[in-house]
Each structure stands twice: as structure tokens, then as C-alpha cells.
C-alpha positions in Angstrom: 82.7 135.0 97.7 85.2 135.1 94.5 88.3 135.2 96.6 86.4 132.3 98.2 86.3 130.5 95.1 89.5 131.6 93.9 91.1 129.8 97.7 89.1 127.0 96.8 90.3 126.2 93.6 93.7 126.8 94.3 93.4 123.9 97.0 92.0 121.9 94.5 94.6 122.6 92.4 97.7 122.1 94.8 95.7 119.1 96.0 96.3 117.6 92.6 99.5 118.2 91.4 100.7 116.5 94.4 98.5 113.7 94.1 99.9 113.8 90.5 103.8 113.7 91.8 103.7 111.7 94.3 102.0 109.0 92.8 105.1 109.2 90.0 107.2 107.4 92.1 110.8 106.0 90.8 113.3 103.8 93.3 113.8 101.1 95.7 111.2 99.7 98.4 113.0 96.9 100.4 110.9 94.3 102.6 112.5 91.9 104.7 110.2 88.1 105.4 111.9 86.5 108.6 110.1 83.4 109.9 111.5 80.8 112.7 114.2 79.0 110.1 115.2 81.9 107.1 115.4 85.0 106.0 114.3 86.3 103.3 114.5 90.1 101.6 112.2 91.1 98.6 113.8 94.2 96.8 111.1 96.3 94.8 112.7 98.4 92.0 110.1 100.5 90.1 110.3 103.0 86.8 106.9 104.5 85.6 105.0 101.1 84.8 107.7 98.6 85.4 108.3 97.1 88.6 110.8 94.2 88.9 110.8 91.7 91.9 114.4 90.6 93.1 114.0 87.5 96.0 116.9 87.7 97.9 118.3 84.9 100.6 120.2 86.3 103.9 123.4 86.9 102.0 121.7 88.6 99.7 122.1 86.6 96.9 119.4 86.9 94.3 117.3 83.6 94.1 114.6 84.6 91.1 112.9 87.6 90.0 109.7 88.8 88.4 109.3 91.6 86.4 105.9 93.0 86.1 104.7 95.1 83.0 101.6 97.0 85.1 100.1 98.4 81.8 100.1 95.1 79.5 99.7 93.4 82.7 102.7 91.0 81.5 104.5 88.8 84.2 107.7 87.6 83.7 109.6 85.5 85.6 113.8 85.3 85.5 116.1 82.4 86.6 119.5 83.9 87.3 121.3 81.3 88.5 119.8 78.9 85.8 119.6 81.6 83.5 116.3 81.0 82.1 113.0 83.6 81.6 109.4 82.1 81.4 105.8 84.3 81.2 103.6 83.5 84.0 100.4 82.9 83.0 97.7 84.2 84.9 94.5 82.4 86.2 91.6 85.3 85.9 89.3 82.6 87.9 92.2 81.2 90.3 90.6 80.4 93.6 92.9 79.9 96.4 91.9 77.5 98.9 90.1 78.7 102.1 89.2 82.3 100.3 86.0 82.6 101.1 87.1 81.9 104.4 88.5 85.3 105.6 87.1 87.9 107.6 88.5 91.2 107.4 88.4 93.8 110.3 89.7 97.7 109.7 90.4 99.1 113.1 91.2 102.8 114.2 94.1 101.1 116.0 97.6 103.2 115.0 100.8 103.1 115.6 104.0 104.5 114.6 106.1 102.7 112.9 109.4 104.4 111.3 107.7 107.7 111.1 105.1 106.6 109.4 101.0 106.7 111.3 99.9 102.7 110.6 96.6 101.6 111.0 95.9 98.4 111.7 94.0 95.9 109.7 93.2 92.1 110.9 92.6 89.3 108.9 91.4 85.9 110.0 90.7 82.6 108.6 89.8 79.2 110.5 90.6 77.3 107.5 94.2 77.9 107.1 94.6 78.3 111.1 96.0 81.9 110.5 95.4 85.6 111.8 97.6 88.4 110.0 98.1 91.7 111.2 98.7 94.1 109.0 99.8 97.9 110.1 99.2 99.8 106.7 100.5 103.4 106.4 98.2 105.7 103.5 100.1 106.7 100.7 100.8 107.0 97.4 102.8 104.1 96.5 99.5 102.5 93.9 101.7 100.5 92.2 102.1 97.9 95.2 98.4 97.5 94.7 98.5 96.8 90.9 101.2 94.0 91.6 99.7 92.2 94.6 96.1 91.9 92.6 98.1 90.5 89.3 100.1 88.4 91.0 97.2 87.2 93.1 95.9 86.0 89.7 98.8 83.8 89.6 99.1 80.1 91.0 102.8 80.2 92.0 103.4 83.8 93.1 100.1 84.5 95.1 102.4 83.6 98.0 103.8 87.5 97.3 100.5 88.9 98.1 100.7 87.5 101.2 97.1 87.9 101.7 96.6 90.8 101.0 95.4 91.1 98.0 91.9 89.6 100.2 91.5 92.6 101.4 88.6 95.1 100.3 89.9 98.6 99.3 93.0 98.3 99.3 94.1 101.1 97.1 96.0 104.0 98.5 97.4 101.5 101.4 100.6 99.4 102.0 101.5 97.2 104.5 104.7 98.6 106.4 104.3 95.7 108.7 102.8 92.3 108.9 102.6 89.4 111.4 101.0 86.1 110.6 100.0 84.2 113.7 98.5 80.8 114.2 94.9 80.4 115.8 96.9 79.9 119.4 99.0 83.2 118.8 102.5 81.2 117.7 104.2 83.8 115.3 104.5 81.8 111.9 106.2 84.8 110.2 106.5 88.5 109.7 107.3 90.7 106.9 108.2 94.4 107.9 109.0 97.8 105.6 113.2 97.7 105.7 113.6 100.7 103.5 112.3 103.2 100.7 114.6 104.4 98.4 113.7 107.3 96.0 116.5 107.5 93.4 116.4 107.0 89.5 116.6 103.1 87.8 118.1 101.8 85.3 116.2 101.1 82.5 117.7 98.2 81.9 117.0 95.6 84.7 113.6 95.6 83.2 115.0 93.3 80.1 115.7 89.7 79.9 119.5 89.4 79.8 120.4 88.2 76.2 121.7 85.1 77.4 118.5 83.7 79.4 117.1 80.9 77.0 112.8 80.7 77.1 111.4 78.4 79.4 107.7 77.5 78.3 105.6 77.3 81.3 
């Protein structure tokens, strides 16, 4: 019975600390939007609580970012080629139109998709004439969580979310692939996993350049 224990507690344990390390994660996560007419690439670079934004075109060149503070929940959003820096505010009680609208179904359907086992989540709402399917692998990777609900808070960059920040329990889950269809099936768009890059960041793309002047929102 105490070497039962003892096996016990050392699963716990290991259980844990990898809970612990893997949730530390530090790097690059690269998504890439394509719809009928562009392409678009959204780079995710991410140091403990920071996680900056960079929207890219399809020579990508860098068309704005946001850099999200998780812990002071601080939004920030950069103009490089304008070089200017606002604060988004965020709307606590902003209501996007059609919201109450969606109906959420968790299957058991799976598939693999870059090595990873996705399950498949479907979201549908008459109002906005859309059906997304999202194919979300269970990891550790929170922090996607955390920036899809604050900038679902946010008039101008709930686009980001995509959606999915509708979704009940969420947390331990990212989308690796998503398809947006109309009613009648047309693909509108799709926004699929392009990379994950574990390496150490730069400290530094987290500041506001010297040289951005403050634009008040």
C-alpha cells in the first residue's frame, strides 16, 4: 500500500512539473489567413507574459502590430510604417453583433494534422451566414487563450479572435486549423497552424521604438 502511494505521488508529481514546463513556453507560432483575394500571415512571438502580434501581407511585410501585456492586461497597438503607438481600449461589455446567435457543437471527430490529433469543433450562426470549423489540437500553449478573450474585449481587433473566443472552454485548446464557410458551403476563408517555433526572444520587440509618437485613441 505505501509503495502504492509512493507510485502515486510520484505521478502526481511528474504530472506537474510538466504541466509546469510546458506551459512556460518562449518562441514563435506562425498562422497563415488565405481567403479568395489575399494573404495574410499573423506571427506570434511570446516571452513569459508578453505576446506581440506582427500582421504580415504576402511579402511579408509587417502591416501593424499589437503587443499584449497578459498580466496588466495592457494592449497596445504599433504603426510601423506610420510610426505611431496607441493603447487599445477595451469594451468589458462589447457585444458583437449576432453573438447570441451561435451554436457551438464539440465532436469526437479527429484528424491529423501536422502530427498533431485535432478534434473538431463547429460553430454556426444564421445571422452572419457563417459555419467555422475549427480542428483544435490540446495543449499547453494558455497564452493563446488569454489573448483571444482580451482582444475579444476589443472593438477593432475582435476580428483576431476569429470567433473563437465564442467558444465555451476553451482553455487548454488551439485551433491548428480553421475554415469559415457560408450557409451554402462557399469557403469564405481559412486560417491554418504554419509553424511553432521554440527558441528564445528578444526582450526588446516588446517596447515601443523611441521614435513612435502617441496616438490617442
Amino acid at each position: 500500500m505505501i509503495f502504492i502511494k509512493q507510485f502515486l505521488l510520484s505521478v502526481s508529481l511528474l504530472i506537474f512539473i510538466h504541466t509546469l514546463y510546458a506551459s512556460d513556453f518562449e518562441g514563435n507560432i506562425t498562422f497563415v489567413k488565405e481567403t479568395l483575394y489575399d494573404t495574410t500571415y499573423f506571427s506570434f512571438s511570446v516571452k513569459e507574459n508578453l505576446v506581440r502580434i506582427d500582421e504580415k501581407n504576402s511579402r511579408h511585410q509587417i502591416l501593424q502590430s499589437l503587443i499584449v501585456d497578459i498580466a496588466t492586461k495592457n494592449i497596445t497597438a504599433l504603426s510601423p510604417t506610420l510610426k505611431l503607438y496607441t493603447t487599445i481600449e477595451k469594451r468589458i461589455n462589447y457585444s458583437r453583433e449576432h453573438q447570441e446567435d451561435f451554436v457551438c457543437a464539440k465532436t469526437e471527430n479527429y484528424k491529423y494534422i501536422n502530427g498533431y490529433k485535432c478534434l473538431q469543433w463547429r460553430m454556426r450562426n444564421q445571422g452572419l451566414n457563417c459555419e467555422i470549423s475549427y480542428w483544435v489540437y490540446e495543449g499547453n500553449l494558455n497564452f493563446l487563450n488569454e489573448v483571444y478573450q482580451l482582444l475579444g474585449k476589443t472593438e477593432d481587433y475582435a476580428k483576431y479572435c476569429l470567433y473563437f473566443d465564442q467558444i465555451p472552454q476553451t482553455k487548454g485548446y488551439f485551433p491548428v486549423l480553421m475554415i469559415e464557410r457560408t450557409l451554402l458551403r462557399d469557403e469564405k476563408l481559412r486560417v491554418s497552424l504554419q509553424n511553432i517555433n521554440t527558441k528564445k526572444i528578444n526582450a526588446q520587440i516588446f517596447n515601443v521604438p523611441k521614435e513612435y509618437k502617441y496616438l490617442r485613441s
